[in-house]
C-alpha positions as CSV (number, residue, x, y, z in Angstrom):
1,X,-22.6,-31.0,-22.5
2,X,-21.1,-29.9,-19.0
3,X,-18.5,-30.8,-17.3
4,X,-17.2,-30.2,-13.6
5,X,-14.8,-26.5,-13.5
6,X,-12.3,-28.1,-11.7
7,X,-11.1,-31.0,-14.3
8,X,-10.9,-28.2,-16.5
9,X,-7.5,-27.0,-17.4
10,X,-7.4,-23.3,-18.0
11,X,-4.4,-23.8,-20.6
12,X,-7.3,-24.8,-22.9
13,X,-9.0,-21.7,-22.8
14,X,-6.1,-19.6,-23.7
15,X,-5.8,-21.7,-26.6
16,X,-9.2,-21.5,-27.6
17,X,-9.0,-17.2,-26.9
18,X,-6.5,-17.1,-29.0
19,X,-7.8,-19.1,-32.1
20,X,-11.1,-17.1,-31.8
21,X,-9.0,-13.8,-31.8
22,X,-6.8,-14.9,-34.6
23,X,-8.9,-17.7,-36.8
24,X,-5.7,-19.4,-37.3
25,X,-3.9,-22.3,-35.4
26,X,-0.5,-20.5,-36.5
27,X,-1.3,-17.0,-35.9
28,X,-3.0,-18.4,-32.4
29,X,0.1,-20.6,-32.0
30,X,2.7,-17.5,-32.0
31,X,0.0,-15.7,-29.3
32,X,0.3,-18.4,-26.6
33,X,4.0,-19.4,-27.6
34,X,3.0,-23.0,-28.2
35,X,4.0,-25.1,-31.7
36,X,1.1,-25.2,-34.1
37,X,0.8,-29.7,-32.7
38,X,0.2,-28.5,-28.6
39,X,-2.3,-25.7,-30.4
40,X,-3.9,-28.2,-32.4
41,X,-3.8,-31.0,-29.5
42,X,-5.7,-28.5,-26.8
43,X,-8.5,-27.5,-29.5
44,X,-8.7,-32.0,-29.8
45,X,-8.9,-32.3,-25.9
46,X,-11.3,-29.2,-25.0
47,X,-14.0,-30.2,-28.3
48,X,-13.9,-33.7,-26.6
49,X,-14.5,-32.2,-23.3
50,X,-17.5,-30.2,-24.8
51,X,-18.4,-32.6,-27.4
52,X,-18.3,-29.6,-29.8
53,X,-16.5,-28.8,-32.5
54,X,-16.2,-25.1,-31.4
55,X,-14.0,-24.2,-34.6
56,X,-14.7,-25.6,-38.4
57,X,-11.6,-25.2,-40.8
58,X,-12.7,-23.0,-44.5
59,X,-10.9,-21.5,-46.7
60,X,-11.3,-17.8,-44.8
61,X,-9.7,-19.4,-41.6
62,X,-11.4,-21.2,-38.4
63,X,-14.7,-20.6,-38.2
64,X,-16.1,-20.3,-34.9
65,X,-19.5,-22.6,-33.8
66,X,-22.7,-21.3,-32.5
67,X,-20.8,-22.7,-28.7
68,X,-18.2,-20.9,-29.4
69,X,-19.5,-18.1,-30.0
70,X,-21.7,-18.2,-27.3
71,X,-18.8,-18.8,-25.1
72,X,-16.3,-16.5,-26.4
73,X,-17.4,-13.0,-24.5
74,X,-17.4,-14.7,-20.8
75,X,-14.0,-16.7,-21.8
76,X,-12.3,-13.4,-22.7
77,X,-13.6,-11.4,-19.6
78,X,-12.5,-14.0,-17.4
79,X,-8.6,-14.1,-18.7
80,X,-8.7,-10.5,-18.4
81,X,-10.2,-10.7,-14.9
82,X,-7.2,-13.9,-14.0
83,X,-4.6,-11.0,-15.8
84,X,-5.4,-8.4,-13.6
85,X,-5.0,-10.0,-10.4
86,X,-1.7,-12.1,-11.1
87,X,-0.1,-8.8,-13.0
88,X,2.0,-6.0,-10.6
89,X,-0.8,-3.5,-11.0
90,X,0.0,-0.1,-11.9
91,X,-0.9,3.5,-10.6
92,X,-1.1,7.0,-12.9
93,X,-1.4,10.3,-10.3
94,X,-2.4,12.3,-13.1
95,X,-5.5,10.5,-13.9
96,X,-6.1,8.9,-10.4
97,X,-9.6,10.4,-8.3
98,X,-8.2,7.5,-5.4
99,X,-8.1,9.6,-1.5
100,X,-5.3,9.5,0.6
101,X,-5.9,9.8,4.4
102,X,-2.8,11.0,6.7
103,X,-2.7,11.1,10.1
104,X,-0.4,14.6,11.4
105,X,-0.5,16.8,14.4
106,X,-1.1,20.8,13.6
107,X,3.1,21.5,13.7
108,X,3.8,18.8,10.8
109,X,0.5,20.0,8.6
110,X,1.2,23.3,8.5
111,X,4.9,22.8,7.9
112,X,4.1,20.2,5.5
113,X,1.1,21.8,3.9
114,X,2.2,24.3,1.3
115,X,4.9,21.8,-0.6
116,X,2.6,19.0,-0.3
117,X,-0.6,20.7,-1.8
118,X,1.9,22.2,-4.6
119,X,3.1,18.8,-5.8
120,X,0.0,17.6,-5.7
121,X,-1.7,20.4,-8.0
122,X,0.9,19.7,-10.8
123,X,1.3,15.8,-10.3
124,X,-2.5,14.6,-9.2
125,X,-4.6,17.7,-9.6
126,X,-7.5,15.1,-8.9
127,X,-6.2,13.2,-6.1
128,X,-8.0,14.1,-2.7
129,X,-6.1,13.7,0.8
130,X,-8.0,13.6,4.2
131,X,-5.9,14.5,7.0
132,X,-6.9,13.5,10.1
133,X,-5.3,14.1,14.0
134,X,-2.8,11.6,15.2
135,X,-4.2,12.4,18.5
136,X,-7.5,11.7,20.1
137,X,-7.5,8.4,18.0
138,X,-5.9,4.7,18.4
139,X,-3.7,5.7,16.2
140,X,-2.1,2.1,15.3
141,X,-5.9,0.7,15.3
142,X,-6.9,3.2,12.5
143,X,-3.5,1.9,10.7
144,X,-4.5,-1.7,11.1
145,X,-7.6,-1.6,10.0
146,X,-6.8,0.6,6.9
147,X,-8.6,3.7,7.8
148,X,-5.0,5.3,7.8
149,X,-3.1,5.2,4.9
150,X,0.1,6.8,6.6
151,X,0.9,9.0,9.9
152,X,3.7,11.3,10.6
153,X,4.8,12.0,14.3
154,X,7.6,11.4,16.1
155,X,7.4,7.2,17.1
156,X,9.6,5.3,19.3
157,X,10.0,1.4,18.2
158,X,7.3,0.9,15.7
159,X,6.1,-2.7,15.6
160,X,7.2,-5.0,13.2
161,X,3.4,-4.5,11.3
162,X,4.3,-1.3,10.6
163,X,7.4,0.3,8.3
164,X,8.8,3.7,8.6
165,X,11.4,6.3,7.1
166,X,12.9,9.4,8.1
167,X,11.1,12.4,6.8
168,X,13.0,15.2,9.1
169,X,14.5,16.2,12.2
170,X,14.6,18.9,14.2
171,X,15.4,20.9,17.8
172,X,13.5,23.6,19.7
173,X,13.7,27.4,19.8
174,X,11.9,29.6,22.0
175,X,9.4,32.5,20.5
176,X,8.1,35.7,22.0
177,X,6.6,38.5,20.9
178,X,8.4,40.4,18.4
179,X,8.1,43.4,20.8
180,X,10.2,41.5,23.1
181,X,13.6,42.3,22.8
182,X,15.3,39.6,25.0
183,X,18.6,39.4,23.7
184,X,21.5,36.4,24.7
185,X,19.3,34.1,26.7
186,X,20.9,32.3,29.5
187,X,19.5,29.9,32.0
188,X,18.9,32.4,35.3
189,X,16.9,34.6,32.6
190,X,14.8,31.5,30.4
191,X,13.6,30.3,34.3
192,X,12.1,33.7,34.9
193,X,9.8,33.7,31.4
194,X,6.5,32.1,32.1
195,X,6.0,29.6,29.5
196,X,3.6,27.8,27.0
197,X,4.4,24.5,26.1
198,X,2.4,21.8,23.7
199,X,1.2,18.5,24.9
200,X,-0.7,15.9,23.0
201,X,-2.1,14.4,25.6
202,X,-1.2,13.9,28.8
203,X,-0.3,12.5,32.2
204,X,-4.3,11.1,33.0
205,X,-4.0,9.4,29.5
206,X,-0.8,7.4,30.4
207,X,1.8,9.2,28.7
208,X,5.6,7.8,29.4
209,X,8.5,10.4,28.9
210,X,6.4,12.6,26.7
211,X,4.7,9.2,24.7
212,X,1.8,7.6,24.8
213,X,1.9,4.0,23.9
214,X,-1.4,2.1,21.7
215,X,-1.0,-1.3,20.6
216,X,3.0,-1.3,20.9
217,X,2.9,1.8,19.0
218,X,4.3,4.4,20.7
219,X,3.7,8.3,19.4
220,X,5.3,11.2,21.4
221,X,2.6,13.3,22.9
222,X,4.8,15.8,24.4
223,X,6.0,18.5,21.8
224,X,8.9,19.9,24.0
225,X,12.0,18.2,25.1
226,X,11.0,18.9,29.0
227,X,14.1,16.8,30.6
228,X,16.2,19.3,28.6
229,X,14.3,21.7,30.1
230,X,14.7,20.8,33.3
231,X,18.6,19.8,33.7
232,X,19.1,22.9,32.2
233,X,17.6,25.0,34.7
234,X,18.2,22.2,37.8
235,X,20.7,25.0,39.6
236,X,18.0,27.6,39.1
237,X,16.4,29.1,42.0
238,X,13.1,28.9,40.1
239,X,12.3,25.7,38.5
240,X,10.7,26.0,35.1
241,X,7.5,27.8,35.3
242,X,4.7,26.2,32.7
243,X,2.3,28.9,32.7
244,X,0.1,27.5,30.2
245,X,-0.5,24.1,28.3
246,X,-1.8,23.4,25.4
247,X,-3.2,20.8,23.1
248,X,-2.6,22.0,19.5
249,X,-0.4,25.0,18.5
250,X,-3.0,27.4,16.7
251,X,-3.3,29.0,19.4
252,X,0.6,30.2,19.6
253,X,0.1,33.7,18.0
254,X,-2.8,35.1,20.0
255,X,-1.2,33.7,23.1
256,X,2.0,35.4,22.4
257,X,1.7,38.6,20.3
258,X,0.7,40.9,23.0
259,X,2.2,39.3,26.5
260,X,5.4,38.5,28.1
261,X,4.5,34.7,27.6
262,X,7.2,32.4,25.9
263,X,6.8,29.1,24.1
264,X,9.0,26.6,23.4
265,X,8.3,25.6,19.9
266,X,9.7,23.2,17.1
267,X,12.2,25.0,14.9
268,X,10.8,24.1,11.2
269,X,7.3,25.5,13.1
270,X,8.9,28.8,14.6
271,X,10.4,29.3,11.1
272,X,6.7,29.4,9.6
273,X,4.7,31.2,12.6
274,X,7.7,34.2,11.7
275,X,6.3,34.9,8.7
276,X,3.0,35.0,9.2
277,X,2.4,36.8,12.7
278,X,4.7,39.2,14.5
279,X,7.0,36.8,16.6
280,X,10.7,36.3,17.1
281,X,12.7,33.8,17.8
282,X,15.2,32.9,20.4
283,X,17.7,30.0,21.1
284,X,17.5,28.2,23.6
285,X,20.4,28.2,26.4
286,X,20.6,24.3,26.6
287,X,20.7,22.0,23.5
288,X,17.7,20.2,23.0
289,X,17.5,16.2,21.8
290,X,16.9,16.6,17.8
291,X,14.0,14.8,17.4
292,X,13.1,12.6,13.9
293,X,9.7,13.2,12.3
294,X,9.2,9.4,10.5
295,X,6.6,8.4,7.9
296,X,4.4,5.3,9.3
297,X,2.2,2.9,7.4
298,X,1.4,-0.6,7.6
299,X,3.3,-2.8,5.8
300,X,0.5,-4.7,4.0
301,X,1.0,-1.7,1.5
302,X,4.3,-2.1,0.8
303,X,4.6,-2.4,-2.8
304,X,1.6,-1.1,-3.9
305,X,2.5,1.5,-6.5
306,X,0.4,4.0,-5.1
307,X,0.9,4.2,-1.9
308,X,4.8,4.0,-3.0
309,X,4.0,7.2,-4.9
310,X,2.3,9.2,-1.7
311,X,5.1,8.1,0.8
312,X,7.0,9.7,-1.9
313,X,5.4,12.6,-2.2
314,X,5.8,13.1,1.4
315,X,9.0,13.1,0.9
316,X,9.4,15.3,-1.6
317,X,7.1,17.9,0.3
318,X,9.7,17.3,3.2
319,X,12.6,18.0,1.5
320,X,13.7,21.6,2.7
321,X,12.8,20.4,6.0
322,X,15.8,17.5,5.7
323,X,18.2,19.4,4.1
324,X,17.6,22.5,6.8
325,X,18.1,20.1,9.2
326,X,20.9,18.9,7.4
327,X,22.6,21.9,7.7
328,X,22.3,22.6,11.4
């Protein structure tokens, strides 16, 4: 006998799960946190309903028919499967494969990089991220649509859609050569320096006051604070020169190691380029706006124990970076 699914009342096959786990109206009774009568009542209503007897009573317990034993696999894969959606689901790093992918200019990846890859080696050794550029992209698209898990950049009045949180701030310095001796910088001198500056973009792709705006989302494209620049140097006979522009800061070293070029840089970034390649670094003469690198992501996510656990691993990795900045 059939009957139509939706007069069926899914109470009823709990009842019946449990009685063919536990071939016992009391043991099954305890499982489902009914009294042994409701137990007893559903198995009455759902053999009516199936005009089966689905469990015979011996001395060994309940006995399950040739239905109900037919029916009992698909029944038990089904609660699991109603389980699984209604329960908070839950996330392990250490045995996860799932991929990340972040959207971050060259300054926050390679400030970012080393923590972040360090974590992740003792936390999620098999956890893959996929980093991708937060320019050359519609940046809040690729977040809408899911292709972006989270971004970092500097973001002025996110959407509603999307939530954020403070990863870091920071302030430019300006680096030279390490050859360079230039000693107290003051404004006459810093408007005689050529110098290289990094834009994400630019004027011909309708960028605002160094940001480019995409579906109310606007990122900042320009990676100096230029009206800084520019007040500070307004009584100068020589208004800032920008020798060179560029889109990405790789280039940095080569452009600076061996000429009398100056960039104006990010701190946390001048603080790793030191290290590495044989350049100094100079303050500024003028204070520059401190600047907050945010965590993005849509808030569809919100909640979802894993992506929890990656925004917090961001900001773990970022850390130092907050408490240096915490200390300037």
């Amino acid at each position: 006998m059939s009957i139509p699914f939706n007069t069926l009342d899914l109470n009823l096959l709990r009842v019946f799960d449990a009685v063919m786990e536990e071939r016992s109206v009391l043991r099954a009774s305890h499982r489902v946190a009914l009294s042994q009568s409701a137990v007893s009542h559903s198995l009455a209503r759902l053999r009516e309903m199936l005009d089966d007897e689905l469990f015979v009573r011996t001395v060994s317990g309940m006995q399950p028919t040739a239905r109900a034993l037919a029916m009992a696999p698909r029944i038990r894969e089904a609660l699991r499967s109603l389980e699984a959606a209604v329960e908070l689901p839950t996330f392990d790093p250490g045995q996860s494969t799932k991929q990340f992918t972040l959207a971050a200019n060259d300054f926050t990846t390679m400030v970012l990089a080393s923590p972040l890859l360090r974590i992740l080696g003792q936390e999620a050794p098999s956890i893959d991220l996929k980093i991708k550029p937060v320019t050359r992209i519609d940046l809040a698209e690729q977040i809408d649509l899911g292709r972006i898990d989270a971004a970092l950049g500097v973001f002025s009045s996110p959407p509603s859609r999307f939530k954020s949180s403070l990863l870091f701030e920071y302030d430019d310095v300006l680096m030279v050569s390490r050859k360079r001796k230039l000693g107290r910088l003051d404004a006459m001198r810093l408007a005689e320096l050529p110098l290289v500056v990094v834009s994400f973009g630019g004027e011909q792709e309708g960028a605002i006051d160094g940001f480019i705006s995409e579906r109310g989302l606007a990122r900042r494209s320009e990676m100096f604070d230029r009206a800084s620049l520019e007040r500070a140097l307004s009584d100068s006979s020589h208004p800032p020169r920008i020798a060179v522009s560029l889109p990405h800061f790789l280039a940095l070293p080569a452009l600076l190691e061996d000429t009398g070029l100056a960039a104006i840089v990010p701190r946390p970034l001048a603080k790793v380029l030191q290290k590495t390649y044989a350049l100094g670094i100079c303050e500024l003469p003028y204070a520059t706006t401190a600047l907050e690198v945010r965590l993005l992501w849509h808030e569809r996510v919100s909640g979802d124990p894993s992506h929890e656990w990656f925004h917090d691993l961001l900001r773990r990795a970022t850390e130092q970076l907050r408490n240096a900045s915490d200390r300037a």
